[in-house]
N, C-alpha and C positions, 0 to 999 in steps of 0.2 A: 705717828709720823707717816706711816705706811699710807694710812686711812685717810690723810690728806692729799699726799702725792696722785695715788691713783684716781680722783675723779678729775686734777688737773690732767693727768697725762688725755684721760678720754676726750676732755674737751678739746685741749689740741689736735690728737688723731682726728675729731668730729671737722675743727674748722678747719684743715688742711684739704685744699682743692683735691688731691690726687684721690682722696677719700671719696668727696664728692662725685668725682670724675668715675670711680670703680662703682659705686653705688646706682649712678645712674646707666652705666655700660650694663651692670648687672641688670637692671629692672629692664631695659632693651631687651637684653639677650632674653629674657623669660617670657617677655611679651610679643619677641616676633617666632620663638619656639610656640607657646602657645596658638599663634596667629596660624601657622604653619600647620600645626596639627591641625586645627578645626581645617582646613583647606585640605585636607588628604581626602580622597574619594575613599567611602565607604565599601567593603566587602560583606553584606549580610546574608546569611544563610537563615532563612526562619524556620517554623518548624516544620511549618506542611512541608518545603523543598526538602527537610535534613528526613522526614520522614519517610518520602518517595525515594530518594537515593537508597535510604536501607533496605527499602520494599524491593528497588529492583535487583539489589545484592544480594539480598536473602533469593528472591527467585532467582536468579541464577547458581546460586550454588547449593539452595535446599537445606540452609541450615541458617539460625540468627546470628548476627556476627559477635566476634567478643568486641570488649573494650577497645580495646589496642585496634582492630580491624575498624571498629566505627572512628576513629582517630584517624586513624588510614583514609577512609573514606572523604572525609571531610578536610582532611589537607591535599586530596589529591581534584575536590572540585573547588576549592578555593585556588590553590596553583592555576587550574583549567580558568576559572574568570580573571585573572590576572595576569595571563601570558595571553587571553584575547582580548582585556582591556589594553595591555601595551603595544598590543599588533592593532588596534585602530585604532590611539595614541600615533601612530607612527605611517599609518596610513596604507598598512599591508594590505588593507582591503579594497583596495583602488585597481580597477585594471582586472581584477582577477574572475575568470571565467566561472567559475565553480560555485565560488562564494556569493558573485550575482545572481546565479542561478538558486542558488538555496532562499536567497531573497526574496525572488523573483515568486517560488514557488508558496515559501510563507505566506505572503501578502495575499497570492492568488488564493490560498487558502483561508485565511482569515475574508477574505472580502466574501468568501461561497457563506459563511456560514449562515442558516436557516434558521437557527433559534428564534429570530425575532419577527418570522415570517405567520402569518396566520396558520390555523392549522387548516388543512384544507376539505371541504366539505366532501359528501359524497355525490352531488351530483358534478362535482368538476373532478374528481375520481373516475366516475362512469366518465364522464367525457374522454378522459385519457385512455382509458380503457377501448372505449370504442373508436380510437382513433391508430391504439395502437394492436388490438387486439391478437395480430396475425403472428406477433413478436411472443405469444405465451401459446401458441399452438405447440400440439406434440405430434409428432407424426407418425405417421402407420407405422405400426410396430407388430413384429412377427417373430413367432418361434417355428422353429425348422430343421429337420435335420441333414446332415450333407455324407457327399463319400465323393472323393477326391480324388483324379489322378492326374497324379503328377504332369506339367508339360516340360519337364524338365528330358521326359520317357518318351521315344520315340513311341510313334499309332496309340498314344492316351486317349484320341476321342474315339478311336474304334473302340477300345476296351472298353472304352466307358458307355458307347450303345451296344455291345454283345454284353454285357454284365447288365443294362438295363432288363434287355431282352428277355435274358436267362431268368431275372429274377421274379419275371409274371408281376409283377406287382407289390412282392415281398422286399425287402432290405438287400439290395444287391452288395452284399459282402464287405468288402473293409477298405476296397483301394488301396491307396496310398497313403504313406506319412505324412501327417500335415500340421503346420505350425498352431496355426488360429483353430480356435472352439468346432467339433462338429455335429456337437449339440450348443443349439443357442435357444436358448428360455423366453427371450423377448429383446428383440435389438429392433433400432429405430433403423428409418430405411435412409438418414443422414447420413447414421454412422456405415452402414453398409456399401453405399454410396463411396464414403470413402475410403472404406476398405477392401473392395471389392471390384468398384466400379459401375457403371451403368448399365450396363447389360446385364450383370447379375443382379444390382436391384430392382430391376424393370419386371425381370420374369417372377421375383418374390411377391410383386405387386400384382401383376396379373393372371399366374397362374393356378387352378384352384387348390382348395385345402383337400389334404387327406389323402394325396396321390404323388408316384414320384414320378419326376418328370426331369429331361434332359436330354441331353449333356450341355451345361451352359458353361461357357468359355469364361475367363477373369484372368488377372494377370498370374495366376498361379497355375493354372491350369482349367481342365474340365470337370464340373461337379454336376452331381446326380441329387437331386433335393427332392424334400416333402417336407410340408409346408404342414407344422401341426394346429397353428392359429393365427389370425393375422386380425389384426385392429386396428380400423382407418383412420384415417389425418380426425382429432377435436380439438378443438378448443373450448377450453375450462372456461365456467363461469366466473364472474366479476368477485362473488364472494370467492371462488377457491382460488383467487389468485390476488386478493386484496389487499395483502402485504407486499405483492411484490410490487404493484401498483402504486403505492403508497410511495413505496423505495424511487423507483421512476418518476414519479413527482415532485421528490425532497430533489433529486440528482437533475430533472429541469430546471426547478427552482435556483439550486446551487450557481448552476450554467449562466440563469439567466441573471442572477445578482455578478456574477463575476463580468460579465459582459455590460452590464448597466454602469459598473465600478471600474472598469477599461476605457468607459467613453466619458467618463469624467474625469479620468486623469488623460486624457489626449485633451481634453479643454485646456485643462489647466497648465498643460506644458505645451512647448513647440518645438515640433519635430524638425530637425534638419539630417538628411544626410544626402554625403557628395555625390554631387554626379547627378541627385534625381529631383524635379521641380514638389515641391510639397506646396 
């Protein structure tokens, strides 16, 4: 009796609209969830990026991470592409000075890149070389030793020609306390220049070796020198300076693709601003 009744009941629940009605609301609902899904914007980490993320954790803390920490890692740059893909979603990126600027400065960089440029010979090496050559100069550079007195000391430049006096020609004594080196090994006459000023690099340049000589005034006082060696202004040859050359060439090069890449985008857009006739 049983065994009869239930395939009637099924036929009826089958022919009753509301069934119908549920069956097909059901297969909607699955198919615009599905639809939905495939329309979500993807978040992919691959492995080279999952890779470098742990290379740059591992170098900052000197150790490989555990489990739990690479988990860490990896929910905190996926959170990171997710709160910038909603923030321009939303258009946070509009207006703002900073974020143009990091732009700005990408593209400038992407546009320098050299990779696909020839490499470049050695006669247009030589060329830049001798065009720029003045730029690898090193200049006279000199060792010397000093004694110092203070101008902080009332009559320092007498004491310092009665101490020259006195000393015939030998080491006149100790002076004064003084902050900077009064043995120098070999200093360029730029840096002394700037440290010192021009009068006192002037007399390291022209006065001779092997003798002391003074009282030359600087902003610290009067000093008493002798000049143990001194080496004039060279400039290095093309070979010994042929990497940096090379460097100067890629950093033209760079210059001159961003500038070539500047003026094709002012083609392609047009400029207005107020106020000035373009």
């Amino acid at each position: 009796m049983n065994l009869e009744v239930k395939p009637a009941l099924w036929r009826r629940i089958i022919r009753e609209p509301l069934t119908h009605f549920l069956v097909v609301g059901a297969i909607l609902f699955l198919s615009v969830t599905a639809l939905k899904e495939s329309r979500r914007p993807v978040v992919q980490l691959d492995s080279g990026e999952l890779e470098q993320l742990v290379s740059y954790w591992q170098l900052q803390m000197q150790r490989p991470p555990t489990r739990a920490e690479v988990k860490a890692i990896i929910a905190e740059r996926v959170d990171e592409e997710l709160l910038a893909r909603e923030a321009l979603r939303l258009g946070m990126d509009k207006n703002d000075m900073i974020i143009r600027r990091r732009l700005a400065e990408k593209m400038a960089f992407a546009s320098e890149d050299t990779t696909s440029l020839p490499k470049p010979t050695d006669a247009e090496l030589k060329t830049l070389y001798n065009r720029t050559k003045d730029q690898y100069a090193v200049p006279t550079q000199v060792a010397f030793r000093q004694v110092v007195f203070s101008g902080d000391r009332a009559g320092s430049p007498t004491r310092a020609r009665v101490a020259l006096a006195a000393a015939a020609g030998h080491e006149p004594g100790s002076g004064d306390p003084f902050v900077l080196p009064l043995v120098y090994g070999g200093v360029g006459m730029d840096d002394l220049l700037r440290d010192y000023g021009p009068e006192f690099a002037r007399a390291l340049e022209v006065n001779p070796v092997g003798a002391w000589f003074g009282p030359v005034q600087s902003p610290y006082g009067w000093h008493l020198i002798r000049i143990e060696s001194r080496k004039p202004r060279s400039v290095p040859s093309f070979d010994q300076v042929r990497d940096q050359v090379n460097d100067a060439y890629a950093a033209e090069a760079r210059k001159h693709a961003n500038a070539d890449f500047l003026a094709g985008l002012r083609k392609r857009y047009r400029v207005v601003v107020a106020g000035v006739d373009n």
